[in-house]
C-alpha positions in Angstrom: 0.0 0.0 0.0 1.6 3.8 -0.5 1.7 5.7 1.5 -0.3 9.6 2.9 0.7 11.5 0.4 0.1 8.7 -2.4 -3.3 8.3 -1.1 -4.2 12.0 -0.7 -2.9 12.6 -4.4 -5.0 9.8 -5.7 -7.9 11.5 -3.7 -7.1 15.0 -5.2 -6.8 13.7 -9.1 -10.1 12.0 -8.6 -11.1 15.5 -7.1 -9.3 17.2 -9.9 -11.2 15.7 -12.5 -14.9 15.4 -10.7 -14.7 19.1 -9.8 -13.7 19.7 -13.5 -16.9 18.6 -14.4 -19.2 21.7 -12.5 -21.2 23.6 -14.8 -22.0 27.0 -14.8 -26.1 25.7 -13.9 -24.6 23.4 -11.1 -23.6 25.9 -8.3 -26.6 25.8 -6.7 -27.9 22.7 -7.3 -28.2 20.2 -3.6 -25.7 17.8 -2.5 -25.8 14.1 -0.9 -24.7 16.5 2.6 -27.8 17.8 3.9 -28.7 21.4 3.5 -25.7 21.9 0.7 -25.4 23.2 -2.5 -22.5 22.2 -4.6 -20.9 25.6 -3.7 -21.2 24.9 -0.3 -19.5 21.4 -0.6 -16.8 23.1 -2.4 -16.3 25.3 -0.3 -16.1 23.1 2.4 -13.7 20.9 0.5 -11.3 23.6 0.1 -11.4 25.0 3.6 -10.6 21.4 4.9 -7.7 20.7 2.5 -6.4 24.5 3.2 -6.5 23.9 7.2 -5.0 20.4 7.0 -2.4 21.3 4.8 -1.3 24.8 6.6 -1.5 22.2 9.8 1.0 20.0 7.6 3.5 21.8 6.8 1.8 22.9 3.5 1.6 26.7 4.4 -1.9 27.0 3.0 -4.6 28.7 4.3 -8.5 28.8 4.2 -9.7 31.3 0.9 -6.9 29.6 -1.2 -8.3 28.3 -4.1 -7.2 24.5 -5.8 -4.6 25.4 -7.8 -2.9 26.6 -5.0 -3.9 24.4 -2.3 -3.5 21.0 -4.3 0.7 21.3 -5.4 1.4 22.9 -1.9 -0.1 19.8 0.1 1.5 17.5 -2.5 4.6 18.9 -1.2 3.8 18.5 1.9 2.5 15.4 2.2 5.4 13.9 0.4 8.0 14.8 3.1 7.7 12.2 6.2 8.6 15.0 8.6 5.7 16.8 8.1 3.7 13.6 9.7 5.7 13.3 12.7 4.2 14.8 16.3 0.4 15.9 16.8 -1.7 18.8 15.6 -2.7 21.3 18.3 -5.3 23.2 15.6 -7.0 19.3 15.5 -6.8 19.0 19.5 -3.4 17.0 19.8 -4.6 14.6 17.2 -1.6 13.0 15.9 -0.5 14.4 11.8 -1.0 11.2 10.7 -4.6 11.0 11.5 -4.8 14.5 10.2 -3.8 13.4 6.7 -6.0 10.5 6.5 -8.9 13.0 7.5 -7.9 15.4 4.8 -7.7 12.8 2.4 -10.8 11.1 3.9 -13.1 14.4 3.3 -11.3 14.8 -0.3 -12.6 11.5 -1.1 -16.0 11.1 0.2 -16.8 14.6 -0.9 -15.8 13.6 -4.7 -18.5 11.3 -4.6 -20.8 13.7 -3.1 -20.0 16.3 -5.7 -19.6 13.4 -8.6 -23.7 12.3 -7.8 -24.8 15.8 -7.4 -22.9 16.9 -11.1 -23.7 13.7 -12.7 -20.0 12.7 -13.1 -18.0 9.4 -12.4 -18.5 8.4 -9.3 -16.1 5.2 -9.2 -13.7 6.2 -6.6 -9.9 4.8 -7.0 -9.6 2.0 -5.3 -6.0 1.9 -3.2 -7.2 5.6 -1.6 -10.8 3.8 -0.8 -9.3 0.8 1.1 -6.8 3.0 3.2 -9.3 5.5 4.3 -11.7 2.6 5.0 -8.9 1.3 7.2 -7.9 4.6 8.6 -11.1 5.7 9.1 -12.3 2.4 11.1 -9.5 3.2 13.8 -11.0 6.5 14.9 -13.5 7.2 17.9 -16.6 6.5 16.9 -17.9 9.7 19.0 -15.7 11.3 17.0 -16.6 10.2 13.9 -20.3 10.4 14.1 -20.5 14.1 15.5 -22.3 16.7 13.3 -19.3 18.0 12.2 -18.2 14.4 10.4 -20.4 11.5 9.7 -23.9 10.0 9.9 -24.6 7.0 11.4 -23.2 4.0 9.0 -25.6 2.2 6.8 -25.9 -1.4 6.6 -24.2 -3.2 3.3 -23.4 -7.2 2.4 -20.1 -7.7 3.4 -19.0 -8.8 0.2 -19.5 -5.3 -1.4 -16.8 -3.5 -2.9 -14.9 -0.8 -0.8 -16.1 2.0 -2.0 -19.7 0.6 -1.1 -18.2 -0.1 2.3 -16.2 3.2 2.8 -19.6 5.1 1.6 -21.5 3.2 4.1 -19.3 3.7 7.0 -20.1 7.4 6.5 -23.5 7.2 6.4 -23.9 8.0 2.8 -26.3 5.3 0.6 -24.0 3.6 -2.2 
């Protein structure tokens, strides 16, 4: 398996190209996240990835847009150093775990915006399994807070991983 930063760019090309497909008619139209539009999700995608990455040694900062955010977390993410200790902006959580959250709300939310733009939804497959894993580690009060994740949904276990990861975060494959 490769490792953070391999996963979060396989995350970001799959963001790359789902955000790549917003029309100029799609801004507004609702999300799979309650209450947002697909402004709103972007938004929230880019706030997340510009907090983790300033957190990660990525010197970014919320109201950057993609272009910038994206090749400065790369960066980042590709230097082990930048993983080692704990985040105090993420309440001691340890970098690691900050990176598999970043890449974790990078990928989830490429589905969300894929099914609310009618683009490919398919997910790639290494980045699905690790934050599956990752994910699974955390606190489950943690996880299923209103600021994360819904309650999970129930799937057959011998359903692929991306119907497992969308599960686990309360979304319906």
């Amino acid at each position: 398996m490769s490792g953070p930063g391999e996963v979060w760019g396989q995350a970001a090309q799959k963001w790359t190209e789902v955000s790549a497909a917003i029309g100029d008619d799609d801004w507004d139209k609702p999300t799979t996240c309650d209450g947002w539009t697909v402004r709103d999700l972007v938004d929230h995608v880019m706030q997340w990835q510009a907090t983790g990455g300033g957190v990660l040694g990525a010197g970014t900062a919320p109201g950057q847009d993609w272009s910038e955010i994206r090749p400065a977390l790369a960066a980042a993410l590709s230097d082990p150093a930048n993983l080692e200790g704990v985040a105090e902006a993420f309440g001691g959580m340890p970098k690691q775990a900050v990176a598999g959250l970043v890449t974790g709300d990078l990928l989830v939310h490429s589905w969300d915006l894929a099914r609310s733009v009618g683009a490919d939804e398919t997910l790639p497959e290494e980045a699905t399994e690790a934050t599956l894993m990752g994910l699974s580690r955390l606190p489950e009060e943690m996880l299923r807070s209103e600021t994360m994740f819904g309650p999970a949904q129930e799937v057959p276990a011998d359903t692929t991983a991306q119907a497992r990861l969308l599960a686990f975060v309360g979304r319906q494959p």
